[in-house]
DSSP file (Angstrom, degrees, kcal/mol; ACC not computed):
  #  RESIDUE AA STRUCTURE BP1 BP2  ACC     N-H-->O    O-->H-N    N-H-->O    O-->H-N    TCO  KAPPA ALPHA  PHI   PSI    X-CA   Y-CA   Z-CA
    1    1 A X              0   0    0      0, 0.0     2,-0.2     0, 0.0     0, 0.0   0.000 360.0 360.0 360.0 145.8    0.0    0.0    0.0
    2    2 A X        -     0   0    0      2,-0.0     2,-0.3    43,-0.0    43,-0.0  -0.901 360.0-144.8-130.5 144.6    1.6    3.5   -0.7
    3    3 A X        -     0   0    0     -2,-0.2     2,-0.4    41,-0.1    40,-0.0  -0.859   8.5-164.5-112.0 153.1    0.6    6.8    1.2
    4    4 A X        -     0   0    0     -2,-0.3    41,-0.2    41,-0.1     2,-0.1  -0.945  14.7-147.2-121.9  94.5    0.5   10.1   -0.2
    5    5 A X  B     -A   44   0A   0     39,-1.7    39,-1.3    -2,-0.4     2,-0.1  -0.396  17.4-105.9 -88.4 156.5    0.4   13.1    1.8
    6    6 A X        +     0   0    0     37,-0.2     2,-0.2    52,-0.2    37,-0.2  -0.437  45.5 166.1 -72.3 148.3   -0.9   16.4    1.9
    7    7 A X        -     0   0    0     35,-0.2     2,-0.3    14,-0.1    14,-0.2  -0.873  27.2-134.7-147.4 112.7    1.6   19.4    1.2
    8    8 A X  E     -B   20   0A   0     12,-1.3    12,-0.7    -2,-0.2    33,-0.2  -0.457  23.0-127.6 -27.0 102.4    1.8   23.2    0.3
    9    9 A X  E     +B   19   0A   0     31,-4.1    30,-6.0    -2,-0.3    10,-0.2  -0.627  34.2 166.2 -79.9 140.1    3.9   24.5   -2.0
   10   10 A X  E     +     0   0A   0      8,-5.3     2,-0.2     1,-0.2     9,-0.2   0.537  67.9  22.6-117.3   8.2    5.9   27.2   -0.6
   11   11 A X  E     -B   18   0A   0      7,-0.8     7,-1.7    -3,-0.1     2,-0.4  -0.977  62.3-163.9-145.4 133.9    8.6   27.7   -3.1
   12   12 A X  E     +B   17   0A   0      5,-0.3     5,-0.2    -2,-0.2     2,-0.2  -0.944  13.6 167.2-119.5 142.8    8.6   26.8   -6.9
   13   13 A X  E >   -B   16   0A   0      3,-2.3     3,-1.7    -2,-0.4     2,-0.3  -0.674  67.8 -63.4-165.9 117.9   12.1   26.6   -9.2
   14   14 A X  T 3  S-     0   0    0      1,-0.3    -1,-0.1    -2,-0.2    15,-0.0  -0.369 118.4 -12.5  28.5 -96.2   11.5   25.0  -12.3
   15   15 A X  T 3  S+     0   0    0     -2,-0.3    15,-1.3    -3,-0.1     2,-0.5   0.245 122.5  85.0-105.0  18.6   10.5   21.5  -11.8
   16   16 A X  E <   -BC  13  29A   0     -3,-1.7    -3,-2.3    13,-0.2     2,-0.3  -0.958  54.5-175.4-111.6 138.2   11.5   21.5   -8.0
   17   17 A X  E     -BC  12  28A   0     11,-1.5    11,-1.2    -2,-0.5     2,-0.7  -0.965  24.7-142.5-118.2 167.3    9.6   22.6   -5.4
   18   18 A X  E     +BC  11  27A   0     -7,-1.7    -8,-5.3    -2,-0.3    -7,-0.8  -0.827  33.0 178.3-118.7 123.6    9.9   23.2   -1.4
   19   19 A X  E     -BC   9  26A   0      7,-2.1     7,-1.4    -2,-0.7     2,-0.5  -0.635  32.3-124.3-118.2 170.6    6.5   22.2    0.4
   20   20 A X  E     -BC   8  25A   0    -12,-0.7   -12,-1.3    -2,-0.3     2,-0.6  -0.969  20.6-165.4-132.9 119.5    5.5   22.2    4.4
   21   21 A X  E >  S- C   0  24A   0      3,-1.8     3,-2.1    -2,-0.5   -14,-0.1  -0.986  81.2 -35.9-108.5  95.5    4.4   18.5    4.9
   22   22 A X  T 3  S-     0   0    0     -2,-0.6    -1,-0.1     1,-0.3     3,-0.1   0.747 129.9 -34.5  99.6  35.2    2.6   19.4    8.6
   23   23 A X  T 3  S+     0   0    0      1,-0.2     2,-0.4     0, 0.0    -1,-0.3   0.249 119.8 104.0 106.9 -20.7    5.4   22.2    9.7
   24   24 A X  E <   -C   21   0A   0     -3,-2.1    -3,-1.8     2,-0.0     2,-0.4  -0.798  66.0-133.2-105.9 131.9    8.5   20.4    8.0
   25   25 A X  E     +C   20   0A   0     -2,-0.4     2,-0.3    -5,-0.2    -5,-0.2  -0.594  28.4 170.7 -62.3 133.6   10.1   21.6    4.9
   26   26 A X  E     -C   19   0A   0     -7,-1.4    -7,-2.1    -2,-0.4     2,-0.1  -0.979  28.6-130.4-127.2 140.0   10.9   19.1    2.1
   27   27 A X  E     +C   18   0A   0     -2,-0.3     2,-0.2    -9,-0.2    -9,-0.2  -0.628  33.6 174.5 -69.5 152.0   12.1   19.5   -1.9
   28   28 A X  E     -C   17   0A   0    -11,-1.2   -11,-1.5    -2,-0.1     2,-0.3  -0.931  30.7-114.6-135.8 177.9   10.1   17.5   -4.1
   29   29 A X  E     -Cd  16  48A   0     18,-1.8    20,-1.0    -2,-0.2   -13,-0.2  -0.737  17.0-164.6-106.1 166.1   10.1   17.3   -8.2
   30   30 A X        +     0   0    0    -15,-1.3   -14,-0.1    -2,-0.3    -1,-0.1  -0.153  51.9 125.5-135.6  41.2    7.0   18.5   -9.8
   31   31 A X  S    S+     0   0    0      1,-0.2     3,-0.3   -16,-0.2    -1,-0.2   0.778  80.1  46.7 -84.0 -23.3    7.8   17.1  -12.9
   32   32 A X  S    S+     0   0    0     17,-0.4    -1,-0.2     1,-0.2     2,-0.2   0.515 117.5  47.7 -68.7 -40.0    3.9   15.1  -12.5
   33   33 A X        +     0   0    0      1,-0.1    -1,-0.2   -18,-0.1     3,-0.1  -0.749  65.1 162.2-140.5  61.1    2.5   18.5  -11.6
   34   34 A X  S    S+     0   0    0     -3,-0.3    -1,-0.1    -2,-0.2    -3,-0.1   0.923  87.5  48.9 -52.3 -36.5    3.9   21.6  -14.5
   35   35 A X  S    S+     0   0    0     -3,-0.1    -1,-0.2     2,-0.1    -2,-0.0   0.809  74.4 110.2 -47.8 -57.9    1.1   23.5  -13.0
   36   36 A X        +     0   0    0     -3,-0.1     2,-0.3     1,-0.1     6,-0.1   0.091  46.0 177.3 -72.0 137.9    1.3   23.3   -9.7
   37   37 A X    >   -     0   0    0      4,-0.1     3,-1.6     1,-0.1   -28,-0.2  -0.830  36.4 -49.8-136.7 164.4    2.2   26.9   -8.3
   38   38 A X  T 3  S+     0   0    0     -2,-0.3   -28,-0.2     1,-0.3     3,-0.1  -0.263 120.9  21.6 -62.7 147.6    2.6   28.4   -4.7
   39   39 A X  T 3  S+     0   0    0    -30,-6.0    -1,-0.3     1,-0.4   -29,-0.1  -0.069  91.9 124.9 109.8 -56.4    0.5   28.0   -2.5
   40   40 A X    <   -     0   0    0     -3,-1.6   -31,-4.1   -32,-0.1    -1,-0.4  -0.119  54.6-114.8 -47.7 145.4   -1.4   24.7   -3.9
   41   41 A X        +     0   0    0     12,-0.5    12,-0.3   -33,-0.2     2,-0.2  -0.354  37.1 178.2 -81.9-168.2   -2.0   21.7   -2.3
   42   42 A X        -     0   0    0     10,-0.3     2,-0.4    12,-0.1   -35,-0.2  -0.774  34.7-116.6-154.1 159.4   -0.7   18.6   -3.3
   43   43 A X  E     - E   0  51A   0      8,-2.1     7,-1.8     9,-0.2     8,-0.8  -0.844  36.6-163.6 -85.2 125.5   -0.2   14.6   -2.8
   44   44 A X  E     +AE   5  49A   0    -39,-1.3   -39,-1.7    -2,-0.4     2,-0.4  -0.993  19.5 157.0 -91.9 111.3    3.6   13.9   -2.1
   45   45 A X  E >   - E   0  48A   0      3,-0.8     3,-0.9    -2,-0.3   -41,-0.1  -0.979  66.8  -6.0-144.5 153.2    4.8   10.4   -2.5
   46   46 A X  T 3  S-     0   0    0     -2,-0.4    -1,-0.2     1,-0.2     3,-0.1   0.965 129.7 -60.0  59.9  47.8    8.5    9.0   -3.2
   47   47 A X  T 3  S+     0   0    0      1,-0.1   -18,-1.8    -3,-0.1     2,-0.4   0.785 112.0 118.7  31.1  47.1    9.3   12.6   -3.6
   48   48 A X  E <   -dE  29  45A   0     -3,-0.9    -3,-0.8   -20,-0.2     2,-0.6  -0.812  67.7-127.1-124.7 150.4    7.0   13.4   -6.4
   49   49 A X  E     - E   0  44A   0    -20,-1.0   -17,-0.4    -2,-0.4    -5,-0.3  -0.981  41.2-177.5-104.3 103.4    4.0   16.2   -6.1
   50   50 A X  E     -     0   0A   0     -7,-1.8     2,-0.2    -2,-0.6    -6,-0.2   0.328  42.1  -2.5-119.3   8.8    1.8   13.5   -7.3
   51   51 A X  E     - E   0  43A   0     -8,-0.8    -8,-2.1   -18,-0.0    -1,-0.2  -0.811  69.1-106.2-179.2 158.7   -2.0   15.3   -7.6
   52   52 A X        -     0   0    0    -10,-0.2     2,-0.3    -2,-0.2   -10,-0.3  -0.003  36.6-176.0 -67.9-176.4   -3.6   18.4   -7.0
   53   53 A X        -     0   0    0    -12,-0.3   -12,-0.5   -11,-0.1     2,-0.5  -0.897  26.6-113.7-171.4-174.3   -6.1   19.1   -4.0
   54   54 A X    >>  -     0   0    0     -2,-0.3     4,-2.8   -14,-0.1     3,-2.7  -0.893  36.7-114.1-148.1 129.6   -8.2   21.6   -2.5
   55   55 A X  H 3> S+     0   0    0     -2,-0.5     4,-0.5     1,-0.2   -15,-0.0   0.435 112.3  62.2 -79.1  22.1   -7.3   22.9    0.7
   56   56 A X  H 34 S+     0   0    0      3,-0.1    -1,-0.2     2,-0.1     4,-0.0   0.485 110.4  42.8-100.7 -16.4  -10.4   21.4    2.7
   57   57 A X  H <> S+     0   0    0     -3,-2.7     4,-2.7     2,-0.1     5,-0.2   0.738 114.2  50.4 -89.8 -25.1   -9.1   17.6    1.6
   58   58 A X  H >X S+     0   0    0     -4,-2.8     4,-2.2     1,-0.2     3,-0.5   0.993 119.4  40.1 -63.7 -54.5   -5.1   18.6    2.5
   59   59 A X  H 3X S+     0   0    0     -4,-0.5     4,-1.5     1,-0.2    -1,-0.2   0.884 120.6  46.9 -66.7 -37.9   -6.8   20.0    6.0
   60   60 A X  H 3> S+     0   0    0      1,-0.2     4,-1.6     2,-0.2     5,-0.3   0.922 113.0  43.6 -55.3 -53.2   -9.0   16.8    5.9
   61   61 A X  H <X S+     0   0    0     -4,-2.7     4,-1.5    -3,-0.5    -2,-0.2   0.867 111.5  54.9 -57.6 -51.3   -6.4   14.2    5.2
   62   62 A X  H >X S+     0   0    0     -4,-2.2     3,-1.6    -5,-0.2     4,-0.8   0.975 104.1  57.2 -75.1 -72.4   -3.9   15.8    7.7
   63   63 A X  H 3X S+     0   0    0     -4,-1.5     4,-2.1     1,-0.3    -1,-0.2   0.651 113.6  37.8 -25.3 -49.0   -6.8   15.5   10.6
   64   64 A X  H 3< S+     0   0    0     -4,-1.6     4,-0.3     2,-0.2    -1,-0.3   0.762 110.5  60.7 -88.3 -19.0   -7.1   11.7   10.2
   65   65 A X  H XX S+     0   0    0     -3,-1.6     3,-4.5    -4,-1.5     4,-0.6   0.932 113.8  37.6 -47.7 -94.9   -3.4   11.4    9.6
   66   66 A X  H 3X S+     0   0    0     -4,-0.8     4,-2.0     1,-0.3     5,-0.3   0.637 112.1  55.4  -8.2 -75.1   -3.2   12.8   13.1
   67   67 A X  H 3< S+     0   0    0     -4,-2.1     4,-0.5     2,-0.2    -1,-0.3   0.665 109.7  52.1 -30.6 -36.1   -6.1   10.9   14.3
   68   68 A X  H X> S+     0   0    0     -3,-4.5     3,-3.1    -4,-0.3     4,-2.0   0.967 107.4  47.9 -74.4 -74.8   -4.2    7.8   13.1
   69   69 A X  H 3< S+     0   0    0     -4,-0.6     5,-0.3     1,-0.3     3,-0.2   0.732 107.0  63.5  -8.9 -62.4   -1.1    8.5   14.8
   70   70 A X  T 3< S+     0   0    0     -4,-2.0    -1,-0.3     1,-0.3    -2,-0.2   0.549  99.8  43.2 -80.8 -20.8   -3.0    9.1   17.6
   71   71 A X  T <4 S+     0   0    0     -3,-3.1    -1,-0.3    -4,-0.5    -2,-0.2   0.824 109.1  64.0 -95.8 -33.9   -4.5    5.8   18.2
   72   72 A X  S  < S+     0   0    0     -4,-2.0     3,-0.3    -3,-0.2    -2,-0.2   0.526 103.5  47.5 -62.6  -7.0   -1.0    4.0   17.4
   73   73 A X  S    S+     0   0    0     -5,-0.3    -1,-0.2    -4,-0.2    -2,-0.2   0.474 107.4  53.5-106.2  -0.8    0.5    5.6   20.2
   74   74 A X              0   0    0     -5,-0.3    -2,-0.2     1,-0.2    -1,-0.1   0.147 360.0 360.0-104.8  34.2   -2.3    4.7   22.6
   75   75 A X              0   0    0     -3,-0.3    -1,-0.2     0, 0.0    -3,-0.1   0.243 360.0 360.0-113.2 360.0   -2.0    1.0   21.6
C-alpha cells in the first residue's frame, strides 16, 4: 500500500519545489504537476507532487493522519 500526503507548495524553481508537509520543509520534483504553483495543495509520495487538492481535503487528510497516529500511540 503506498501513502500520499498532503503538502503546500511554498517555493517553486522549475520542476523543483519546497512544500510544508505538517510544519517540515521538504524539496520534491514537480515534474507530474507543471502546473502546480505556490501555494497549492498537493499529494507527495516518493518525492513526487503527485495530484492536486483543495485545501479542505489537504486539511481533511492531515486530521485523520493525526487521528491515526494518535490511536498508534495509545495501543
Amino acid at each position: 500500500m503506498c501513502l500520499a500526503v498532503p503538502a503546500q507548495i511554498v517555493e517553486r524553481e522549475d520542476m523543483l519545489a519546497t512544500v510544508d508537509v505538517g510544519g517540515v520543509q521538504r524539496q520534491v520534483s514537480m515534474l507530474l504537476l507543471p502546473e502546480a504553483q505556490i501555494g497549492d495543495y498537493v499529494l507527495i509520495h516518493a518525492g513526487f507532487a503527485m495530484q492536486q487538492i483543495d485545501e479542505e481535503e489537504a486539511k481533511l487528510t492531515w486530521s485523520l493522519l493525526q487521528e491515526m497516529a494518535e490511536h498508534v500511540q495509545d495501543a
